[in-house]
C-alpha positions, 0 to 999 in steps of 0.5 A: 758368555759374559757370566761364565767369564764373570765366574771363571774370572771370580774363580781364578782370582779368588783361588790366588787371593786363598794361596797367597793368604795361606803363604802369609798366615798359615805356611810362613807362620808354620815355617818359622816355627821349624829350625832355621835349616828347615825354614830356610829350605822350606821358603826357598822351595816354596820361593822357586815354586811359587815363584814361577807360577805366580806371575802367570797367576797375577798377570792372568787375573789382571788381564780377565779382569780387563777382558771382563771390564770391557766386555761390559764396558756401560752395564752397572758396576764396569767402574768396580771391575776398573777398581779391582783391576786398578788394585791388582796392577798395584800388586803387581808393581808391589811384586816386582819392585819389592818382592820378587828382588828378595824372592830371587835371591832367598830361593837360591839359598842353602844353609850354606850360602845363606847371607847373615842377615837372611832373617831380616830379609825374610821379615821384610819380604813378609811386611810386603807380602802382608801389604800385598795380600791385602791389596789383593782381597780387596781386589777381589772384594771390589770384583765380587761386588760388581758381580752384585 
């Protein structure tokens, strides 16, 4: 039982950690690259989108990550799924402090609506998503190393 919540936990976060790598250097980069309509519209559906799916995701995470770490509370290894876990919650603090307050407004613009400086708020969420998408591969490097 506990290998199969080792490997769905795995799974899990290692699914996210590719979604929100793909945000930062695949989607936003191809965002920006298209008309300031366009790329508003573009971050706003994808605001509303992700938006409510990823606090379930993260929170899901930090809670198997829990789940495992006490289920092999003592075996070699528990004090990495206490890592990743610790490492996970700073993202989470991140998002809410620092992400989601922009994520909340952006997703409601339109091209109409939008505040003039919706550039820089849009660089900035980026800085904090590139911090946080970090935080959250080591998160997962740290679990995959105590599966070793």
């Amino acid at each position: 039982m506990l290998n199969a919540l080792e490997v769905f936990t795995t799974v899990v976060l290692g699914v996210m950690v590719g979604v929100e790598f793909s945000v930062a250097f695949v989607m936003n980069p191809i965002f920006r690259g298209l008309a300031d309509d366009a790329n508003q519209q573009a971050r706003s559906h994808g605001g509303r989108m992700l938006g409510a799916v990823m606090p379930v995701w993260y929170i899901g995470s930090l809670v198997l990550i829990a789940i495992w770490a006490v289920a092999a509370w003592g075996d070699d290894g528990t004090y990495l799924l206490v890592v990743a876990a610790a490492l996970l919650l700073v993202s989470v603090v991140m998002s809410i402090l620092l992400l989601v307050p922009i994520n909340n407004q952006s997703k409601t613009w339109t091209a109409g609506n939008r505040p003039a400086d919706w550039k820089e708020q849009v660089h900035r969420w980026d800085r904090y998503h590139y911090v946080r998408v970090a935080v959250i591969v080591a998160a997962f490097a740290v679990l995959v190393a105590a599966l070793l």
